[in-house]
C-alpha positions in Angstrom: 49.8 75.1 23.1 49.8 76.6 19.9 46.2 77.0 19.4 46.5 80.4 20.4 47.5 83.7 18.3 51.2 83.9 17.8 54.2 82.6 15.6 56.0 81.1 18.5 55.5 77.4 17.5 53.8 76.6 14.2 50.1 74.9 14.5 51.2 72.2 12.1 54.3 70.8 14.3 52.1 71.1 17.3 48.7 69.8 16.0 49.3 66.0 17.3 49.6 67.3 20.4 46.6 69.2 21.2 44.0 66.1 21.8 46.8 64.7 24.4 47.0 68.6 26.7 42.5 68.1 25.9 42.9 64.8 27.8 45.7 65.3 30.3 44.6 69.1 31.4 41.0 67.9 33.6 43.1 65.6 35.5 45.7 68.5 36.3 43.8 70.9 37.0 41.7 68.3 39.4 44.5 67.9 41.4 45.1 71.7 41.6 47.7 72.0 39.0 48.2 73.7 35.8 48.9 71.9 32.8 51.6 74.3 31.4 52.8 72.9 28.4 52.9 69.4 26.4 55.8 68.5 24.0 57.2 65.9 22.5 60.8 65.2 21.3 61.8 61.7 19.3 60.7 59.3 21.5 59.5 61.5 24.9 56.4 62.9 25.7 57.0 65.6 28.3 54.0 66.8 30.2 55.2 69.8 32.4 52.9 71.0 35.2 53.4 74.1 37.0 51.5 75.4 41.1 51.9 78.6 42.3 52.9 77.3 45.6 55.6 74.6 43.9 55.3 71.2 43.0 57.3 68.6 45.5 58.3 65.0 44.5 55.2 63.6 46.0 52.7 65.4 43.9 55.1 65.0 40.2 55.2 61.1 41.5 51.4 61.0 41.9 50.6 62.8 38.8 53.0 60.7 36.7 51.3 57.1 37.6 47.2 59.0 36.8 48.5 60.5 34.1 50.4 57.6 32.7 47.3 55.7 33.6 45.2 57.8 31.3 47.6 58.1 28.3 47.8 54.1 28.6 44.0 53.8 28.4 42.9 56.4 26.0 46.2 55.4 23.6 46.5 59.1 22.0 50.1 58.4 20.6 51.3 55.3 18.6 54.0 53.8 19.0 56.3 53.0 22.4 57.3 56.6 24.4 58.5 57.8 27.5 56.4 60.2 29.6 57.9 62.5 31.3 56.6 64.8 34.1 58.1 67.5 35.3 57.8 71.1 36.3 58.9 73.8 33.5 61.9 75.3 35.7 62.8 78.6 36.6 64.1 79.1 32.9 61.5 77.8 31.1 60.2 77.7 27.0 57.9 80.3 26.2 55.6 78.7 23.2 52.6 80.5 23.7 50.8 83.8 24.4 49.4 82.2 27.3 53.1 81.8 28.2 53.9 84.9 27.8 51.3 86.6 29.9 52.7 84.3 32.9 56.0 85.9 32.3 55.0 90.0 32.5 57.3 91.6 34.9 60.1 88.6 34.0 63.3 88.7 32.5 63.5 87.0 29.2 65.4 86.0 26.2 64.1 86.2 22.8 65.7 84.8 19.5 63.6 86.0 16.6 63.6 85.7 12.8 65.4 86.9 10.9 64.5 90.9 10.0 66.0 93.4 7.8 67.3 95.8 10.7 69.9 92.8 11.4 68.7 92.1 15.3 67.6 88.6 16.2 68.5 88.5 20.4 66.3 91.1 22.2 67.0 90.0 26.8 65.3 92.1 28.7 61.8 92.5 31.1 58.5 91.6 29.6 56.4 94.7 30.0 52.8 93.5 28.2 51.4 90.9 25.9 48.9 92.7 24.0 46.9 91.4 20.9 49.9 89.2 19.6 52.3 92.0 20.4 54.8 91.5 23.5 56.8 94.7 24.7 60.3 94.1 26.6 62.2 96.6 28.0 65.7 96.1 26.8 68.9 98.1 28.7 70.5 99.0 26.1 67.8 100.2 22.7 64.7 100.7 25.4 61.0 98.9 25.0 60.7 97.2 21.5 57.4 95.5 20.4 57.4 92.1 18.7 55.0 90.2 16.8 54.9 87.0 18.2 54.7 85.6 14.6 58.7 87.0 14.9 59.9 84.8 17.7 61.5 82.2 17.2 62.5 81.0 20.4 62.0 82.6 24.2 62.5 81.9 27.6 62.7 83.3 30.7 65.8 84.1 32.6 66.6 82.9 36.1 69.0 85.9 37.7 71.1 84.4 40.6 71.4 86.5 43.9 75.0 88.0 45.1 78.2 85.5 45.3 78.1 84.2 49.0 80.5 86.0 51.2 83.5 84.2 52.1 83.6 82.3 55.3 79.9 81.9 55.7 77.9 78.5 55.4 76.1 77.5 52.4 73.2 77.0 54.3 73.2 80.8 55.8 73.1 82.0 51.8 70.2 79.5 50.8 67.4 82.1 49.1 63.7 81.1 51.1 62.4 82.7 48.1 60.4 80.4 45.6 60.7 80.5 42.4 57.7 80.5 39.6 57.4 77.3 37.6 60.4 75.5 40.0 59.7 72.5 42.0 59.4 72.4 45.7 62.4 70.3 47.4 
């Protein structure tokens, strides 16, 4: 949430928020989960939850009747909404230095504000989140430091594997490798 030092989302759009991911986070973490973020757009309240070891169908399924269960009892938001539960994805929103730290060593895309020297896209590898300050190695101008009171908007990059080579199954060129923040099939 945005209750910690940075720019990334302002406190004000995000205040409303912060007594539902005080209500919803006990019950995640309970169930061996992290609460990784809470938004809400028009009409939806997303809840994504995130397991180092993935997330199947099962477990978003059983999270999404106790959770629902809970929002309906405690009435946090008024009005009629849709919950939704899910996992953040493999390219998922960086809104928070908390984020960010869960991202060192990824690849990610940053749009910041706008700044005299003209540049507002900066993709490369998060190197360190220090003190409100996040370092990215970039390919082409090297590591550049950013004020997270710059960014605008971030998120990490999923980076497919090779093209299969012709002629072999689809199943033969499946990755085994998991993927941080991506459900479990």
């Amino acid at each position: 949430m945005s209750g910690e030092s940075g720019g990334v989302v302002t406190a004000n759009s995000e205040q409303h928020l912060k007594p539902i991911f005080a209500l919803v986070e006990p019950v995640v973490e309970a169930r061996g989960h992290q609460l990784y973020d809470v938004q809400q757009n028009g009409g939806t309240l997303a809840i994504l939850v995130e397991n180092n070891n993935g997330l199947g169908v099962d477990d978003l399924s059983e999270l999404s009747r106790v959770v629902s269960g809970l929002l309906d009892e405690h009435d946090p938001i008024p009005g009629r909404y849709t919950l939704e539960l899910s996992t953040p994805g493999v390219e998922r929103k960086l809104r928070s230095e908390r984020h960010f730290h869960g991202a060192v060593g990824e690849l990610i895309n940053v749009r910041t504000t706008p700044e005299p020297d003209g540049r507002r896209r900066v993709v490369g590898t998060l190197l360190s989140v220090e003190k409100g300050i996040i370092s990215v190695q970039d390919s082409e101008a090297g590591v550049i430091s950013l004020p997270l009171g710059q960014v605008e908007k971030a998120r990490t990059v999923f980076e497919w594997g090779p093209a299969p080579k012709p002629g072999k199954s689809a199943e033969s060129n499946r990755s085994n490798q998991r993927t941080k923040g991506g459900s479990q099939l």
